[in-house]
C-alpha positions in Angstrom: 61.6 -82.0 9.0 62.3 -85.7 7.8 65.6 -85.5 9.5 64.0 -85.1 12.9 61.1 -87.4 12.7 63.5 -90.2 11.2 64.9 -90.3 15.0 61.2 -90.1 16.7 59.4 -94.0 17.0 55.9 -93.5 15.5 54.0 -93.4 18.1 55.6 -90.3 19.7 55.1 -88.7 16.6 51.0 -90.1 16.7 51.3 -88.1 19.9 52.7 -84.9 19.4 49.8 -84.3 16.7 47.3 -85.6 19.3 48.9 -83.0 22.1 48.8 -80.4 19.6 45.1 -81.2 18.6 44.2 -80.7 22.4 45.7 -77.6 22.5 44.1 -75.9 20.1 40.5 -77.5 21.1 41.6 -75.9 24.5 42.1 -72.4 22.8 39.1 -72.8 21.3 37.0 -73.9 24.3 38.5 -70.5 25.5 37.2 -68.3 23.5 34.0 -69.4 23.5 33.2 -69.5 26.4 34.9 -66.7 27.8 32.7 -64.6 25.0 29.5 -66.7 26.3 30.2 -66.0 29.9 27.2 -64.3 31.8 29.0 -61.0 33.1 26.1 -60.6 35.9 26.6 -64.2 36.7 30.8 -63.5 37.2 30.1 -60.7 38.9 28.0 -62.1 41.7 30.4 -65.3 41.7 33.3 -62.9 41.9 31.9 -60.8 45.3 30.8 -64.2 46.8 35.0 -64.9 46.7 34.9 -67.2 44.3 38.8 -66.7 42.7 37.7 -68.5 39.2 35.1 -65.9 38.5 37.7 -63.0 39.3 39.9 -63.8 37.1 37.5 -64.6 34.3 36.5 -61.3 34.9 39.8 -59.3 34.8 40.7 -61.7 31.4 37.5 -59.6 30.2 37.9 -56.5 31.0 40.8 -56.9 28.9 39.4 -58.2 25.7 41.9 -57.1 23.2 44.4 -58.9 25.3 42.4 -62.0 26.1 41.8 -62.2 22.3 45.7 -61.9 21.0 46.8 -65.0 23.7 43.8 -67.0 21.8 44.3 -66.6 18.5 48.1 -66.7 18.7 48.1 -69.4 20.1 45.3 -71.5 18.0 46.9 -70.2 14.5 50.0 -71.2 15.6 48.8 -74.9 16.6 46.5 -75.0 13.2 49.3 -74.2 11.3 51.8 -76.6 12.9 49.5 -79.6 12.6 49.2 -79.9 9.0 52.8 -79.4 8.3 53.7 -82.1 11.6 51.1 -84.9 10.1 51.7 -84.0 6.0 55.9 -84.9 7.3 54.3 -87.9 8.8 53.1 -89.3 6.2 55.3 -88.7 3.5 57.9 -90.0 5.8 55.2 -93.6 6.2 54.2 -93.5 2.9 56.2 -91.9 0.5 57.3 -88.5 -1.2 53.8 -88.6 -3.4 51.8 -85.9 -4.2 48.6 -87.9 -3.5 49.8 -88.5 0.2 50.2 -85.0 0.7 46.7 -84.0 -0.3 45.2 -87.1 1.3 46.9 -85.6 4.1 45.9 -82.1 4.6 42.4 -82.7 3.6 42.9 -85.4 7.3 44.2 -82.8 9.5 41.6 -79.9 7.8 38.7 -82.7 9.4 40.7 -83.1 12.5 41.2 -79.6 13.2 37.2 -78.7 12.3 35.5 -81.8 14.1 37.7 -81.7 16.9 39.4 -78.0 17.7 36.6 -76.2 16.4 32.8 -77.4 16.2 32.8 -80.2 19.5 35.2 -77.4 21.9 32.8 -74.4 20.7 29.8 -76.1 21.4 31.2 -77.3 24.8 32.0 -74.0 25.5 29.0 -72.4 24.9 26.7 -75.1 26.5 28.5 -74.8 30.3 30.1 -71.2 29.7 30.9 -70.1 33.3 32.2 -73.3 34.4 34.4 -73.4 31.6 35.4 -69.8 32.0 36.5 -69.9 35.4 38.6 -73.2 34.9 40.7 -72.0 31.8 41.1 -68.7 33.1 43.7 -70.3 35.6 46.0 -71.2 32.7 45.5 -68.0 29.9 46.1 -65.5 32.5 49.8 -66.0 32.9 49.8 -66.4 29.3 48.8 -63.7 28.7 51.9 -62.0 31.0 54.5 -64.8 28.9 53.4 -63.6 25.9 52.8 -60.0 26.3 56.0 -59.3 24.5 55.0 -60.5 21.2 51.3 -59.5 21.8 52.9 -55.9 21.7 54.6 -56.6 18.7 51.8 -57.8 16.6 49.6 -54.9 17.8 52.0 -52.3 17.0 51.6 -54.1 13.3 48.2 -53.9 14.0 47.8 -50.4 14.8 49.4 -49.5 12.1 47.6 -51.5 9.6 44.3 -49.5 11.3 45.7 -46.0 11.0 46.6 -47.1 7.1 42.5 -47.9 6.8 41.8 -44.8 9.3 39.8 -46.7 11.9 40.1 -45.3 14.8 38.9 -47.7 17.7 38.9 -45.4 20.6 36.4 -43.0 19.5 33.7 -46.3 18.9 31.4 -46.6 21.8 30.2 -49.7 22.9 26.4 -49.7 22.1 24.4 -50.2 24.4 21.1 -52.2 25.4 18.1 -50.8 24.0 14.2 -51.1 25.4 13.5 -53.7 22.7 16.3 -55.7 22.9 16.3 -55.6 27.0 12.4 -56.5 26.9 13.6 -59.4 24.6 16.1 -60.6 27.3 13.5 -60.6 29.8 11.0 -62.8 27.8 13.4 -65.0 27.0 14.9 -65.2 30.3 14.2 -68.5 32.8 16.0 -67.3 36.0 13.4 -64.7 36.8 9.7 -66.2 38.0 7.0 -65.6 35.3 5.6 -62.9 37.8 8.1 -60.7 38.1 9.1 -60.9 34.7 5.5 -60.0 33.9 6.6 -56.7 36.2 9.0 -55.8 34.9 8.1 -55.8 31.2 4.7 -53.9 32.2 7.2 -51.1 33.7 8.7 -50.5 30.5 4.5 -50.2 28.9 4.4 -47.1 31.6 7.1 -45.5 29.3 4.2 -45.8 26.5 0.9 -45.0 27.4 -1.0 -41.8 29.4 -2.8 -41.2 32.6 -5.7 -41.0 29.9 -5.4 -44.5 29.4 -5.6 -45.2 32.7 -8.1 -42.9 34.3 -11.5 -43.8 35.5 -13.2 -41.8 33.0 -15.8 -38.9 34.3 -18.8 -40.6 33.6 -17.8 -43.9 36.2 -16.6 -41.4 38.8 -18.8 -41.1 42.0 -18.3 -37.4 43.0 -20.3 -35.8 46.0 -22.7 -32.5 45.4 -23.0 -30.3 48.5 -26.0 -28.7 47.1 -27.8 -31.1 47.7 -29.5 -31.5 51.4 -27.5 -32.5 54.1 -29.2 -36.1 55.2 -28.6 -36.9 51.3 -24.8 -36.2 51.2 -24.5 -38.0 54.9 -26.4 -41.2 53.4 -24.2 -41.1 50.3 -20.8 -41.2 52.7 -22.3 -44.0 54.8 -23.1 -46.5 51.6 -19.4 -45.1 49.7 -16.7 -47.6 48.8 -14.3 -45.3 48.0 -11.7 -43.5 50.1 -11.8 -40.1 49.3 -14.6 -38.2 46.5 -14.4 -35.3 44.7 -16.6 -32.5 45.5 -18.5 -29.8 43.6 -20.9 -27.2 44.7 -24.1 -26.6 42.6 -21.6 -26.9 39.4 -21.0 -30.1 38.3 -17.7 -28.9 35.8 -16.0 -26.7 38.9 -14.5 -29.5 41.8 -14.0 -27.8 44.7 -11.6 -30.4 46.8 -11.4 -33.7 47.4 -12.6 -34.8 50.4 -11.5 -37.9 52.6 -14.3 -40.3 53.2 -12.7 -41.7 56.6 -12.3 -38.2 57.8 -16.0 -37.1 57.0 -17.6 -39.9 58.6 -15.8 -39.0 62.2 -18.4 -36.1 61.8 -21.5 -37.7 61.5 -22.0 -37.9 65.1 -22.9 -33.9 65.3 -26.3 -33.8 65.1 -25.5 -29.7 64.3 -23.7 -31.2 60.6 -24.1 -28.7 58.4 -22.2 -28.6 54.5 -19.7 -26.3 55.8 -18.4 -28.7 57.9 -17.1 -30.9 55.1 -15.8 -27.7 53.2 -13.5 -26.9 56.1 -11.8 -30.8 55.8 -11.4 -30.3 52.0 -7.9 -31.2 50.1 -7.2 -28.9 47.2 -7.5 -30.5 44.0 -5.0 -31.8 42.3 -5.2 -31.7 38.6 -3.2 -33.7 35.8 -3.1 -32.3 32.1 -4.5 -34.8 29.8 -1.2 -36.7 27.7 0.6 -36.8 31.0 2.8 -39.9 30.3 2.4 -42.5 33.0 6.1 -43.2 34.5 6.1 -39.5 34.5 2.9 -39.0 36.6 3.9 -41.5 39.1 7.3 -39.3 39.7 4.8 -36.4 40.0 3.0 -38.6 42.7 5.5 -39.3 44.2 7.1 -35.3 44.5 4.1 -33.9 45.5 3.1 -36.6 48.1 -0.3 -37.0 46.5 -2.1 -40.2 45.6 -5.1 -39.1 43.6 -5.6 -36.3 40.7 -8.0 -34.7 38.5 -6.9 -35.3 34.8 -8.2 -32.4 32.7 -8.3 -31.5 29.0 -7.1 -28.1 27.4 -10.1 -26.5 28.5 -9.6 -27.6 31.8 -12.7 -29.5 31.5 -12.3 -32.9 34.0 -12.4 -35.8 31.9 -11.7 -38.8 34.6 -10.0 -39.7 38.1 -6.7 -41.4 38.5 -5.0 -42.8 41.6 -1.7 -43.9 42.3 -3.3 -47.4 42.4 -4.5 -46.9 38.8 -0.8 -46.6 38.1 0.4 -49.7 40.0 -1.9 -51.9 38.5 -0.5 -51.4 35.3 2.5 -53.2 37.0 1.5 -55.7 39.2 -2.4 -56.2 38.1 -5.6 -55.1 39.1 -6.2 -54.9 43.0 -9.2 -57.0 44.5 -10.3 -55.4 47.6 -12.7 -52.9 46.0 -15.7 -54.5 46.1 -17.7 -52.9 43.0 -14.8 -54.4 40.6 -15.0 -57.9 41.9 -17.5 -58.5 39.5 -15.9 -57.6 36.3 -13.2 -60.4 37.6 -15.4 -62.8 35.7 -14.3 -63.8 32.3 -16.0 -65.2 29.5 -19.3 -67.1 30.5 -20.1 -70.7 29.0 -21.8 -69.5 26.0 -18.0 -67.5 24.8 -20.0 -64.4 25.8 -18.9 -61.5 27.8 -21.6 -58.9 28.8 -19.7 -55.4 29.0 -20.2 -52.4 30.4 -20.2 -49.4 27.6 -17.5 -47.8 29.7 -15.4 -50.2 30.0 -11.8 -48.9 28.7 -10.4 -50.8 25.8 -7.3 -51.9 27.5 -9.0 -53.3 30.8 -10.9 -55.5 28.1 -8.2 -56.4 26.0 -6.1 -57.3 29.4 -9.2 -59.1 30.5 -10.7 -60.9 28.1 -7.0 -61.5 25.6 -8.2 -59.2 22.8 -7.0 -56.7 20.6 -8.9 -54.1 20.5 -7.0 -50.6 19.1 -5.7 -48.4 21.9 -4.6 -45.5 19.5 -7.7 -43.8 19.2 -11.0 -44.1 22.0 -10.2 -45.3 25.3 -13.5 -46.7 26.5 -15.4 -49.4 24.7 -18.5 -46.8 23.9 -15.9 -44.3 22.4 -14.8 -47.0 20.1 -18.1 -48.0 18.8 -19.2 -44.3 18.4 -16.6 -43.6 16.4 -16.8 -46.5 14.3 -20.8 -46.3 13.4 -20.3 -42.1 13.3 -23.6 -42.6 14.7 -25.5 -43.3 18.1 -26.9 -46.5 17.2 -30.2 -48.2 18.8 -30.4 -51.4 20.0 -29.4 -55.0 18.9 -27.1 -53.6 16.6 -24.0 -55.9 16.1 -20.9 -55.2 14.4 -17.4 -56.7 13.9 -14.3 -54.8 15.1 -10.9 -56.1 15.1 -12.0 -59.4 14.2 -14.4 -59.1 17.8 -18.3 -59.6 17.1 -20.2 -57.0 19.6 -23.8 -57.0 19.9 -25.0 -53.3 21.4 -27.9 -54.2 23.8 -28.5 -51.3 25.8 -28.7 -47.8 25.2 -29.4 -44.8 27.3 -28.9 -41.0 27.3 -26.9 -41.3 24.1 -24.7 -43.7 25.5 -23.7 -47.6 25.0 -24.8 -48.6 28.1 -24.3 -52.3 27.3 -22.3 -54.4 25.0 -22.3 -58.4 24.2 -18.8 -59.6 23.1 -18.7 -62.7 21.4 -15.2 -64.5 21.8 -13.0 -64.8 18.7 -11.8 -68.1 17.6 -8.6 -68.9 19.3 -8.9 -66.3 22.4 
């Protein structure tokens, strides 16, 4: 190689190791940020028109290929650089040992500081941009040098049937709920609010209509045994939409009946109960367990918007709407007006007063707690089970790192609770 180089003045020779030091940051750049590259991102660049973003893309869906024309051409660079600049300077400096470590130990710095780390961070900072641009030059090489690509694979292949790896039966893996719920947290393009959607929609995969419901004890249901001005003063002061209805048995509902459609009545003055049995909907019952995301499907099928969940025994155990369901995604609604006034959050003294059946999960969403969801749903189930008693009152005792003070009991049921707000909520 002296014979050639004697011919060359120095600085061309300075600059053929420069060139080649660009070209290899260059492949370099390449990889990186074609591996970095937002595939979403391409592909809405890509059906906008944009030409850089097309090719990018067709360079990845060939990936074996786009990787050969890389590292072909970066080993082949690396390797030529310490050979060009060793020749270099023994032809400067002398046929010495010590020059020719002194040397290769220069062009190992050269080739990390500035072909590998400063392109590869570069490329990963402003992937896209950098994808698109390169993609211009390594797609025809990778049609120049598909001749010896194909000769290094059939090496290749070969090498892989000797270690019996067979790389058309591996599957790419794909995303799972964790990871994607990662993505989303992490992600900055999607406003906090809809992220917060979206990660609530994968909780529906999780819990029950039993978490849910508006447990049997909070539901306002309307008697027809009782007189007829009674059940005609009780539709006139109603907040709700539509009520289930028993007869005489408070365990057996007989229909659900639509508030709006009862109170175009009321202007008979011959009203009598069977009036309001004639405009009953069938119920519509929900096993207790029912998964959430499945229940709304079931909504959804059976054009219904309100169900009766019931246990094994077909005993009712609460109420759920479809509107229990979307709240879960998008947060609680405020136009009823009896829940406007557990909006209210922790009063100036850290204290919440509670009602005994509020469920655990409204509390925890409310109030930023932690209260365990695997076991009682409402906030009197969990104390219950935890004193194995019914307690009286002023009774105080620490769950979950949560001081709760009972104040009110009635009928064997926490009526009331005082939480006291943890340190740090």
């Amino acid at each position: 190689m002296d014979s050639w180089l004697d011919h060359w003045p120095w600085w061309v020779q300075v600059a053929l190791v420069i060139l080649l030091l660009v070209i290899s940051a260059f492949f370099s750049i390449t990889e990186t940020s074609m591996m970095a590259s937002n595939r979403h991102r391409l592909r809405h660049l890509a059906n906008r028109g944009n030409k850089g973003a097309k090719n990018t893309q067709d360079l990845l869906s060939r990936t074996e290929e786009l990787l050969s024309v890389i590292l072909i051409g970066n080993n082949v660079v690396n390797t030529i650089v310490p050979v060009l600049l060793g020749a270099i300077a023994l032809h400067a400096f002398g046929n010495n040992a010590t020059v020719l470590s002194i040397s290769t130990g220069v062009s190992a710095v050269l080739i990390i500081i500035f072909c590998e780390i400063t392109p590869k961070v570069i490329g990963a900072t402003f992937p896209e941009r950098i994808a698109m641009w390169v993609s211009w030059i390594i797609k025809p090489l990778t049609v120049l040098l598909k001749p010896i690509m194909w000769l290094i694979n059939v090496f290749v292949s070969a090498l892989l049937k000797l270690l019996r790896i067979n790389t058309k039966d591996t599957k790419h893996s794909q995303m799972t709920r964790d990871e994607l719920r990662s993505v989303l947290l992490e992600s900055h393009f999607i406003p906090h609010k809809h992220r917060n959607i979206l990660l609530n929609f994968f909780n529906l995969e999780e819990i029950q209509v039993d978490d849910v419901m508006t447990p049997r004890a909070r539901v306002e249901v309307l008697d027809l045994s009782r007189p007829i001005d009674e059940v005609i003063h009780q539709l006139e002061t109603c907040y709700h939409n539509k009520l289930p209805v028993f007869d005489e048995d408070s365990d057996k509902i007989i229909g659900i009946l639509a508030v709006r459609k009862a109170l175009s009545l009321l202007g008979d003055e011959e009203l009598t109960h069977e009036h309001f049995r004639e405009i009953l909907s069938p119920s519509y019952f929900i096993p207790s367990g029912t998964p959430v995301l499945q229940q709304l499907q079931y909504f959804q099928e059976n054009q219904e918007r309100i169900g009766l969940v019931v246990d094994e025994y077909g005993v009712v155990q609460g109420i759920v709407t479809i509107e229990d369901i979307l709240e879960e995604l998008i947060g609680e609604f405020t136009t009823s007006l009896p829940d406007l006034a557990t909006k209210t959050k922790w009063l100036p003294d850290n204290t919440y007063i509670a009602d005994g059946t509020a469920t655990l999960r409204d509390l925890n969403r409310l109030l930023s707690l932690d209260l365990p969801l695997d076991g009682p749903k409402t906030l009197n189930g969990l104390l219950l089970e935890y004193l194995e008693d019914i307690p009286d009152n002023d009774v105080s005792v620490r769950l979950e790192g949560v001081v709760m003070e009972i104040t009110q009991v009635d009928d064997q049921i926490i009526k009331t609770v005082k939480i006291y707000r943890p340190n740090g909520s």
